[in-house]
N, C-alpha and C positions, 0 to 999 in steps of 0.2 A: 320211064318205068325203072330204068336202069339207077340209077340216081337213087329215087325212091328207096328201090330194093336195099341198096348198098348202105343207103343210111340207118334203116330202120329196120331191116330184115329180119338181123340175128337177134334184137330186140322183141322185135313177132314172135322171132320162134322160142325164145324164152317165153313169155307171158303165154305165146297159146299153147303150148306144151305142160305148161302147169296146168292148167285148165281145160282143156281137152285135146293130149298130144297126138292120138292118130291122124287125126286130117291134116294138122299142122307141122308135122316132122314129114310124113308123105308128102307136103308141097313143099316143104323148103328141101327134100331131097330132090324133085325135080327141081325145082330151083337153080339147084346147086350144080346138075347137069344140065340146064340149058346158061349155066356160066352164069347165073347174078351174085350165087352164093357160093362160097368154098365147104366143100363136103367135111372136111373135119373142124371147119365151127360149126355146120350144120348138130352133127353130133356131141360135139362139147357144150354147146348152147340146150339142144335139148334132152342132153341128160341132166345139166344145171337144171331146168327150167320142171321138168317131170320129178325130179328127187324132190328139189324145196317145195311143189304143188304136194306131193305127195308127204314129203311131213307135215305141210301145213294143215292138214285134213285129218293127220294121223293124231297130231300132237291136239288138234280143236276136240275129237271125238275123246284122247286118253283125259283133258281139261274140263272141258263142258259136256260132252258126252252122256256121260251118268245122268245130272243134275236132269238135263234133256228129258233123256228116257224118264226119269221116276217123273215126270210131270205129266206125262200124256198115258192116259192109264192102257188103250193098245201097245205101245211100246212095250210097259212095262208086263203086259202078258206074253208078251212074246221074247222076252229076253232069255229065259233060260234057255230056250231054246237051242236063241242066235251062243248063247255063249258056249252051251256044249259044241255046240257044230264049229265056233272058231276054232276054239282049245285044241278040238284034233282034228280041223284042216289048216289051222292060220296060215300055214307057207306056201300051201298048194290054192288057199284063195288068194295068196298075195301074185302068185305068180298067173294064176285064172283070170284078175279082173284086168289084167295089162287086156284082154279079147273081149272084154265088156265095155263096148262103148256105150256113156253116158251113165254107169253105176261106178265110176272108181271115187269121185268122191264120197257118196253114202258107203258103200266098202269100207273106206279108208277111215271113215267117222268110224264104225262099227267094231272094226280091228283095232281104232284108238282107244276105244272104250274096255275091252276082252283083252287084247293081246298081252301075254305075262310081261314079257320085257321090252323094254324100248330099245336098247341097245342092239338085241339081235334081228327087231325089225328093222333098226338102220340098215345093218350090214347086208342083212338077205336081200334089203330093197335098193340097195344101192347096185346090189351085182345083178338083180333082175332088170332094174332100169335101165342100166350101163350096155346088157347084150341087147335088150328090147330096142334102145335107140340106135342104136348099128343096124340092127336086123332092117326095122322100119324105115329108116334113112336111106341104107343102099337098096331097098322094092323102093321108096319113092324116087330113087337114082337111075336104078334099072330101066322102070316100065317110061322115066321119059321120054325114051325115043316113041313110044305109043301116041302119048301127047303129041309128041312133036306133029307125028305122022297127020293128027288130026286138025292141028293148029302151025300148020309150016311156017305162016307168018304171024309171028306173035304179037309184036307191034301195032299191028293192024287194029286188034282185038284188045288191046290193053288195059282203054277202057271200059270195056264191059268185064273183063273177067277179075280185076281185080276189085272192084263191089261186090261183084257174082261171090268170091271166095271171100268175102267178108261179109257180106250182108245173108246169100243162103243159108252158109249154116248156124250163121247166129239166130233166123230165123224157125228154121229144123227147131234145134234145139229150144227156144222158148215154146213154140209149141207140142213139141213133145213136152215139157214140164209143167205146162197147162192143163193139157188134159191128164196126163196124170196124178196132179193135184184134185182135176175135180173127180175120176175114179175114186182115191182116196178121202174126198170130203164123203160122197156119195156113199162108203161104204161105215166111214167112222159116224155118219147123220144117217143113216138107214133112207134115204130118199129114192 
């Protein structure tokens, strides 16, 4: 496992930190305390990996966003809405949805679409990202020893938990997106 980790690790924690960085900066922070991974790539890697996730979302909703919305006529009733309410929260939902897991890419669309300038959502999202992966990284560093406590011999178990931590929550998450898609058909079909 060792090997594994060392080769592909901080690569993990790039890709899954663009894509859903709390689970995946919380394990590679434990990680990093039971020695596979070094805590300050842990950190460099998944601030890399949340910022470019995070413009790529931002910059898809400020491009195709719009176009988006005005096709789907609910969308387009509810935009005035979404747009007063970014206008005078955008900074405090930029800094909000880092605690919403599983809505920061719809977010991130939404604030591409509203938000005035690009530039000053780099900046603010670069210094929320920057503390957010510290913060997250040393709790996934810290509560290791918890793990540890529960799993003393890791080796042992290697096999099962490293599918476990790729296969659960990729499965979590599609079926949460499942049934939420079909809530959402249900409601736009009146069924």
């Amino acid at each position: 496992m060792e090997a594994w980790i060392a080769r592909f690790g901080y690569a993990g924690v790039l890709v899954g930190s663009a894509f859903e960085g709390e689970t995946t900066i919380l394990l590679a922070g434990i990680f990093a305390k039971l020695g596979y991974l070094q805590l300050e790539k842990v950190v460099l890697f998944s601030f890399a990996g949340t910022f470019l996730g995070d413009c790529f979302f931002f910059f898809l909703g400020k491009y195709l966003g719009t176009p988006f919305v005005e096709r789907h006529e609910f969308l387009r009733a509810k935009r005035n809405l979404c747009n007063k309410i970014i206008r005078q929260n955008g900074n405090l939902i930029l800094l909000a949805m880092r605690f919403l897991a599983g809505f920061r890419s719809v977010i991130l669309v939404l604030l591409g679409c509203t938000y005035p300038r690009p530039a000053r959502f780099l900046w603010l999202d670069a210094v929320i990202v920057f503390v957010w992966t510290i913060v997250v990284s040393f709790v996934g560093y810290a509560f290791a020893n918890l793990v540890y406590i529960f799993v003393s011999d890791i080796k042992g178990y290697e096999r099962y938990i490293i599918p476990a931590v790729l296969v659960l929550p990729a499965a979590a998450i599609l079926v949460y997106r499942h049934l939420i898609k079909e809530k959402e058909e249900e409601q736009f079909h009146g069924d």
